[in-house]
C-alpha positions in Angstrom: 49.8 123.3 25.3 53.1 121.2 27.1 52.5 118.6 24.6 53.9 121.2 21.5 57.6 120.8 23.9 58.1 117.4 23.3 58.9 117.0 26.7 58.1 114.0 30.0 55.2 116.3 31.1 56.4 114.8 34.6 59.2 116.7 34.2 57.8 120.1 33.1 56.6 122.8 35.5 54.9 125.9 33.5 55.4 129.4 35.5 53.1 132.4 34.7 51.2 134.5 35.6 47.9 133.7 33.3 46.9 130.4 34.6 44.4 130.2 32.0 46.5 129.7 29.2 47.7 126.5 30.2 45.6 123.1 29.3 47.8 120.9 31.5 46.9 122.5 35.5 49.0 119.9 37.2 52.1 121.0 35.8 51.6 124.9 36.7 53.2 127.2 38.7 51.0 130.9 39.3 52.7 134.1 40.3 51.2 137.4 40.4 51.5 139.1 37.1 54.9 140.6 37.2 54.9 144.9 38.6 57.7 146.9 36.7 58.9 147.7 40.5 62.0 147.1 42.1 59.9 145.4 45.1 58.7 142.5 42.4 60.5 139.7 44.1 58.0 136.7 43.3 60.2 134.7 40.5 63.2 135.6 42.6 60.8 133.7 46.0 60.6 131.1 43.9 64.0 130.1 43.1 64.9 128.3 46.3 62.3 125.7 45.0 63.0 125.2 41.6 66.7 125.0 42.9 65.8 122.0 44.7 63.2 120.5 42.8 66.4 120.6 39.5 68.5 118.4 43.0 66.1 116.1 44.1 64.7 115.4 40.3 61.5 113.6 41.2 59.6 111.4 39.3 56.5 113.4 38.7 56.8 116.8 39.5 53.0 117.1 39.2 52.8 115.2 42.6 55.5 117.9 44.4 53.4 120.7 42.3 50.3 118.8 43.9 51.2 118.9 47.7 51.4 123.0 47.3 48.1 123.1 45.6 46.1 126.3 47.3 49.4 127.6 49.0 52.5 129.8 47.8 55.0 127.7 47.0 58.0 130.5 48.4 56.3 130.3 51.5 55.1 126.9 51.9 58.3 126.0 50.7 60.5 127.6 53.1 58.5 126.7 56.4 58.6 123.1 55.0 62.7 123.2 54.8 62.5 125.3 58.2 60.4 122.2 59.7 62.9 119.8 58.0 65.9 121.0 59.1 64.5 121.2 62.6 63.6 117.9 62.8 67.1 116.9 61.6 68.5 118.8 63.9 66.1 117.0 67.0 66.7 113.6 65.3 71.0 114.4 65.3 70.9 115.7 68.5 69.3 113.1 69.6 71.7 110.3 68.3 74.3 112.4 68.9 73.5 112.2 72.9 72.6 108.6 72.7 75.9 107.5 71.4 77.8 110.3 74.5 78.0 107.0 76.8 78.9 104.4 74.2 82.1 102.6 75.6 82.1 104.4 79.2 81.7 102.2 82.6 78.7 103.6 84.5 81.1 104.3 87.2 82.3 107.1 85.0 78.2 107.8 84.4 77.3 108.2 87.7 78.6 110.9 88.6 77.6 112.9 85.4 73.9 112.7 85.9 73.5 110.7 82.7 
């Protein structure tokens, strides 16, 4: 039960591996129940997201904890930053080539293709 932490449940996430111990859903986070195996690696997945989630410090983290429902959050996580940082890239690139001709003559363009 969160509500023992005396804690903004908006700002808790729960991790584990027994999803039925929790009474508050929205705030969970379930991994596989941990193998005594060097090859274990799901908490360690998971930091990239909880390193970013402790960054961006949103409001509710039951709405992030929401938009991953059904999915692994590693995963789902890092094809989310992949398709971020791709359309940053697209979006910089873009800018970047609209500003090439700013303060040329289009004599000097003409010749360039552009």
């Amino acid at each position: 039960d969160l509500s023992k932490l005396n804690r903004d449940p908006n700002k808790v996430i729960y991790i584990s591996s027994l999803p039925q111990s929790v009474l508050q859903k929205e705030n969970l986070v379930s991994l596989s129940a941990w193998k005594d195996t060097g090859a274990d690696t799901a908490l360690l997945d998971l930091l990239p997201f909880l390193e970013c989630v402790a960054r961006q410090r949103p409001a509710d983290i039951r709405v992030v904890l929401q938009s991953y429902e059904g999915q692994d959050i590693p995963t789902a996580f890092k094809e989310r930053s992949k398709l971020m940082q791709k359309q940053l890239q697209e979006r910089n690139s873009t800018g970047f080539s609209a500003l090439q001709g700013v303060g040329r003559s289009e004599k000097h363009h003409a010749g360039r293709g552009i």
